[in-house]
N, C-alpha and C positions, 0 to 999 in steps of 0.2 A: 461458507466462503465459496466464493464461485468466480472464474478466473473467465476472463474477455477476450476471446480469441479471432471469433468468426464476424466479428463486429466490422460495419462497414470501415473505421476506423478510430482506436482506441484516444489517437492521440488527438484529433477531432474533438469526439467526446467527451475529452475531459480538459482539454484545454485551457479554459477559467477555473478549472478549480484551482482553492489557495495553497499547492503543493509545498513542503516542505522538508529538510533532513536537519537530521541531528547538529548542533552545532561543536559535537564531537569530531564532525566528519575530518578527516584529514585527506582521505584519497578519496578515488570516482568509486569504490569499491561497497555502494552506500543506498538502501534504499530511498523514497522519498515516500509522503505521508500528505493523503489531502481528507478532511473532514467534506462529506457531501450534503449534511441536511440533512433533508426530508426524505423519504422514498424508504425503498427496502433494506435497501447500501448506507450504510453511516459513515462507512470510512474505507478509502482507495488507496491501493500499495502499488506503487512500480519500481524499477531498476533506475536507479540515475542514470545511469551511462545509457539507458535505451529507455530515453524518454516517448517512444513513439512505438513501445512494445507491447507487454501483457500487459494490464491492467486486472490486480486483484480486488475483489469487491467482501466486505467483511460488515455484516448485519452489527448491530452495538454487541450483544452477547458475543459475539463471534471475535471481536476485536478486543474486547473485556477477557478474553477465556484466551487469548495470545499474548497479549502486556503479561497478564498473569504467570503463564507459562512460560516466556522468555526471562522475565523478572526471578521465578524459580529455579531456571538450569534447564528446565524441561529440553530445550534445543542445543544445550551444549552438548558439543563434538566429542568431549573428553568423557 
Protein backbone atom coordinates (compact mmCIF):
# COMPACT_ATOMS: atom_id res chain seq x y z
CA UNK A 1 0.00 0.00 0.00
CA UNK A 2 1.47 3.40 -0.62
CA UNK A 3 -0.42 6.55 0.03
CA UNK A 4 -0.02 9.97 -2.55
CA UNK A 5 0.98 12.74 -0.92
CA UNK A 6 3.68 14.88 -2.86
CA UNK A 7 1.76 14.46 -5.98
CA UNK A 8 1.44 17.28 -8.19
CA UNK A 9 -2.34 16.84 -7.47
CA UNK A 10 -4.18 13.82 -6.29
CA UNK A 11 -7.57 14.94 -7.11
CA UNK A 12 -6.31 15.69 -10.78
CA UNK A 13 -5.07 12.32 -11.02
CA UNK A 14 -7.65 10.53 -10.34
CA UNK A 15 -10.47 12.34 -11.36
CA UNK A 16 -12.12 9.83 -14.01
CA UNK A 17 -11.63 7.16 -12.05
CA UNK A 18 -15.14 5.18 -11.48
CA UNK A 19 -15.22 6.14 -7.59
CA UNK A 20 -17.63 4.65 -5.44
CA UNK A 21 -19.02 3.99 -1.58
CA UNK A 22 -21.00 1.56 0.04
CA UNK A 23 -24.63 1.90 -0.50
CA UNK A 24 -24.80 1.34 3.35
CA UNK A 25 -23.43 4.76 3.68
CA UNK A 26 -25.73 6.94 5.74
CA UNK A 27 -23.31 9.87 6.76
CA UNK A 28 -20.10 11.87 5.01
CA UNK A 29 -18.25 9.58 7.59
CA UNK A 30 -17.43 7.03 4.59
CA UNK A 31 -14.60 6.00 2.50
CA UNK A 32 -14.81 5.86 -1.44
CA UNK A 33 -13.37 2.93 -3.72
CA UNK A 34 -12.22 3.17 -7.47
CA UNK A 35 -10.89 0.08 -9.31
CA UNK A 36 -7.73 1.39 -11.61
CA UNK A 37 -6.86 -1.27 -14.22
CA UNK A 38 -3.77 -1.89 -15.28
CA UNK A 39 -0.54 -0.70 -13.77
CA UNK A 40 0.95 -1.40 -10.35
CA UNK A 41 -2.20 0.02 -8.32
CA UNK A 42 -5.40 -2.06 -8.72
CA UNK A 43 -7.36 -0.32 -6.43
CA UNK A 44 -7.60 3.65 -4.96
CA UNK A 45 -9.14 4.54 -1.40
CA UNK A 46 -10.05 8.13 -0.36
CA UNK A 47 -12.14 10.04 2.33
CA UNK A 48 -15.50 11.21 0.88
CA UNK A 49 -15.69 14.24 2.65
CA UNK A 50 -11.96 15.25 1.12
CA UNK A 51 -12.38 14.25 -2.22
CA UNK A 52 -9.18 16.30 -3.24
CA UNK A 53 -6.94 14.58 -0.40
CA UNK A 54 -4.75 11.50 0.15
CA UNK A 55 -5.17 9.04 -2.13
CA UNK A 56 -4.33 5.27 -1.16
CA UNK A 57 -3.00 3.02 -3.68
CA UNK A 58 -3.39 -0.89 -2.95
CA UNK A 59 -1.58 -3.58 -5.40
CA UNK A 60 -4.52 -6.68 -5.89
CA UNK A 61 -2.71 -8.71 -2.95
CA UNK A 62 -2.67 -5.72 -1.07
CA UNK A 63 -6.53 -5.05 -1.36
CA UNK A 64 -7.28 -8.98 -1.14
CA UNK A 65 -5.32 -9.17 2.30
CA UNK A 66 -7.62 -5.81 3.57
CA UNK A 67 -11.39 -7.07 2.36
CA UNK A 68 -10.00 -10.09 4.19
CA UNK A 69 -8.95 -8.63 7.26
CA UNK A 70 -11.82 -5.97 7.67
CA UNK A 71 -14.25 -9.02 6.90
CA UNK A 72 -12.39 -10.90 9.87
CA UNK A 73 -12.38 -8.04 12.86
CA UNK A 74 -8.84 -7.64 12.17
CA UNK A 75 -9.55 -3.66 12.36
CA UNK A 76 -12.22 -3.59 14.90
CA UNK A 77 -11.80 -1.14 17.65
CA UNK A 78 -13.41 -3.31 20.26
Amino acid sequence: MNEIRNTPSPHTQFADAPWRKSTRSQTSNCVEVAPLGTGPAAVALRDSKDQGGPVLLFNRAGWLGFIAGAKNGQFDLN
